[in-house]
C-alpha positions as protocol buffer text, in pm:
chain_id: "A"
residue {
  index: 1
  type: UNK
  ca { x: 6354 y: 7771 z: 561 }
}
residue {
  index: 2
  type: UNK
  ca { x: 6032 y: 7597 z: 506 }
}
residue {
  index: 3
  type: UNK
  ca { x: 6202 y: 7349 z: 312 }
}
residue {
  index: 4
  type: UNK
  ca { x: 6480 y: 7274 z: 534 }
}
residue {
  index: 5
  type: UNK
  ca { x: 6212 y: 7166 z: 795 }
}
residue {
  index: 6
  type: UNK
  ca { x: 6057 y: 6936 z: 534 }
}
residue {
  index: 7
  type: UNK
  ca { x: 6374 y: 6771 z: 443 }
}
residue {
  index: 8
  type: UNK
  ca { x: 6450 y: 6757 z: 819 }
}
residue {
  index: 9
  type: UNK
  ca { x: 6052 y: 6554 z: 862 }
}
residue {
  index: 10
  type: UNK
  ca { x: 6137 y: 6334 z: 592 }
}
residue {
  index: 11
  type: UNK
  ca { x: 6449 y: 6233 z: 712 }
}
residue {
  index: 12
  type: UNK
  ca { x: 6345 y: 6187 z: 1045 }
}
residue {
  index: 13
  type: UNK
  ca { x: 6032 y: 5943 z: 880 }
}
residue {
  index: 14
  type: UNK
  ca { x: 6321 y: 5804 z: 623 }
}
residue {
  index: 15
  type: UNK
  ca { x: 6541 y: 5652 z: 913 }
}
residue {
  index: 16
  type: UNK
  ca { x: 6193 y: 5573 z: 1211 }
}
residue {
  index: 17
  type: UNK
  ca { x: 6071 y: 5346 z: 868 }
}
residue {
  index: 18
  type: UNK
  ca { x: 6426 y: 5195 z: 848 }
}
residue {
  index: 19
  type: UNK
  ca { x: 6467 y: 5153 z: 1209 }
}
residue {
  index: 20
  type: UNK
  ca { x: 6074 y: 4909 z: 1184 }
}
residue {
  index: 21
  type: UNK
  ca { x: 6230 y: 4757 z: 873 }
}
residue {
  index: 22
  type: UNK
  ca { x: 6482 y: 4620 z: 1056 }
}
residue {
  index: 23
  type: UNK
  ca { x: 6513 y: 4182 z: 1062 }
}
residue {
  index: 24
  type: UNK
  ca { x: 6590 y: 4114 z: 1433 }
}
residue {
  index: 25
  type: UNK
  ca { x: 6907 y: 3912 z: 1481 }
}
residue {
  index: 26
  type: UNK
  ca { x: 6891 y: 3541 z: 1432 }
}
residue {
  index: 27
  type: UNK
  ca { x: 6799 y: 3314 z: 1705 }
}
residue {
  index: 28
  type: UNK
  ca { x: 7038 y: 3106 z: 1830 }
}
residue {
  index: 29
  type: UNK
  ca { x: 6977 y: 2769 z: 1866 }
}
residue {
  index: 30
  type: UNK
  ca { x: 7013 y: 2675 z: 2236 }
}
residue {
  index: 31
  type: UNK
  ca { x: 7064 y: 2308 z: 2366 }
}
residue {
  index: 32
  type: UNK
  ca { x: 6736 y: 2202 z: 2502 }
}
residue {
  index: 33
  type: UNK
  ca { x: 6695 y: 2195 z: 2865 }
}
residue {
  index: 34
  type: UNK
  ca { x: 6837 y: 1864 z: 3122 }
}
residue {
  index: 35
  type: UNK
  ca { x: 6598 y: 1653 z: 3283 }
}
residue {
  index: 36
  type: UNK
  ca { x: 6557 y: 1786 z: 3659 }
}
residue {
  index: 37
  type: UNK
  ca { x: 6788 y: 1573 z: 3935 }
}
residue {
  index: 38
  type: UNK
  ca { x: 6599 y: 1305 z: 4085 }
}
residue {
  index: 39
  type: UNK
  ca { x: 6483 y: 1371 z: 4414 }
}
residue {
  index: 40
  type: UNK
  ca { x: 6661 y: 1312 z: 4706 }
}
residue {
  index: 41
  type: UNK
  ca { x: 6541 y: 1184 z: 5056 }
}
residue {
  index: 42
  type: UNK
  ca { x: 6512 y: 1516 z: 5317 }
}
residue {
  index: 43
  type: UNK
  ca { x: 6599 y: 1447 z: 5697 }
}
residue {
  index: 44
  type: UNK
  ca { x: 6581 y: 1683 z: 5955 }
}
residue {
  index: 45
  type: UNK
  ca { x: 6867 y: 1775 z: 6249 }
}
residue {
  index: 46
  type: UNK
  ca { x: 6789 y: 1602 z: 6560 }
}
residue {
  index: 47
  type: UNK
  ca { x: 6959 y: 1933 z: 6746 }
}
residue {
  index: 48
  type: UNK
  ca { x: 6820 y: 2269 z: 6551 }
}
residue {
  index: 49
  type: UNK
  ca { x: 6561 y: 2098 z: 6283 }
}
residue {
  index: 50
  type: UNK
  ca { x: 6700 y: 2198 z: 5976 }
}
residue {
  index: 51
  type: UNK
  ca { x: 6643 y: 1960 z: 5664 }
}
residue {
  index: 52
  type: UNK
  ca { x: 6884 y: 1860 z: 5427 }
}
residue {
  index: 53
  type: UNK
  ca { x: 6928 y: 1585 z: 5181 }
}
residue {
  index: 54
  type: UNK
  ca { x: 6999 y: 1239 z: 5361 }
}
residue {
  index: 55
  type: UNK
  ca { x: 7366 y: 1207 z: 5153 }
}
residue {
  index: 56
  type: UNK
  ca { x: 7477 y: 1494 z: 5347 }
}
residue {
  index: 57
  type: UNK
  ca { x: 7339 y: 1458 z: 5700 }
}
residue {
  index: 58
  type: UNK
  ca { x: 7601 y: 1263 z: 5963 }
}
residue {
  index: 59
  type: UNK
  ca { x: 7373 y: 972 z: 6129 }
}
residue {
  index: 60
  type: UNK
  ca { x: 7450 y: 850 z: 6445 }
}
residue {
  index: 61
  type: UNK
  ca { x: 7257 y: 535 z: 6558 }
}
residue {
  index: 62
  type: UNK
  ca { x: 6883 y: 654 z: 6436 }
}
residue {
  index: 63
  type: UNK
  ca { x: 6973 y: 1049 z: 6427 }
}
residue {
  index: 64
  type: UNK
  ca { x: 7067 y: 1283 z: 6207 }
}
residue {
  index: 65
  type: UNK
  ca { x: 7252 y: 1616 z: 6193 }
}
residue {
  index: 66
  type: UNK
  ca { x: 7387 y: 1848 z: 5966 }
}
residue {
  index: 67
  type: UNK
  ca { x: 7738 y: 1903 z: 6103 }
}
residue {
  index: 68
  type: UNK
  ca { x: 7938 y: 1770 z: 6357 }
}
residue {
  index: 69
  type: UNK
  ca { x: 7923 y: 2036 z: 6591 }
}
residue {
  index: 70
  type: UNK
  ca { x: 7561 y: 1976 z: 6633 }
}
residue {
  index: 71
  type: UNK
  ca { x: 7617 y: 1585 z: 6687 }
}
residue {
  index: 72
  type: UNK
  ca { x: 7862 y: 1675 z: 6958 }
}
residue {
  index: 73
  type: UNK
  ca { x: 7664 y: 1867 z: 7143 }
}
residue {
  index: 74
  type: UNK
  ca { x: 7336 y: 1633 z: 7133 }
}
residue {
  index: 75
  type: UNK
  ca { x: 7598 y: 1316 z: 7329 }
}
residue {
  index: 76
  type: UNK
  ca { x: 7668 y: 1527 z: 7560 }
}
């Protein structure tokens, strides 16, 4: 008996040492990382303030919005 719970301990040391022996898997070589997007000029909605980049807004005259729902109800 006393020697089935020694081979049991060894075995149990065997595969924990194998297991630390272990080489982790290669690193893959990822592509190195884009330059951030320039930044863009921010406006704010002349009807409910929120900001968004200038390319989007719709500009009427001076004013900007962010849709058309909120330009149509600043004319009125």
């Amino acid at each position: 008996m006393k020697y089935l719970v020694l081979f049991a301990v060894l075995a149990l040391a065997y595969a924990l040492w194998r297991q630390q022996r272990r080489t982790p898997p290669p690193v893959q070589q990822s592509r190195p990382p884009s330059a951030p997007a320039a930044p863009q000029d921010m406006v704010a909605c002349a009807h409910c303030g929120v900001h968004l980049p200038r390319d989007e807004a719709i500009t009427l005259d001076t004013r900007h919005y962010c849709c058309a729902e909120h330009q149509q109800r600043d004319a009125r």
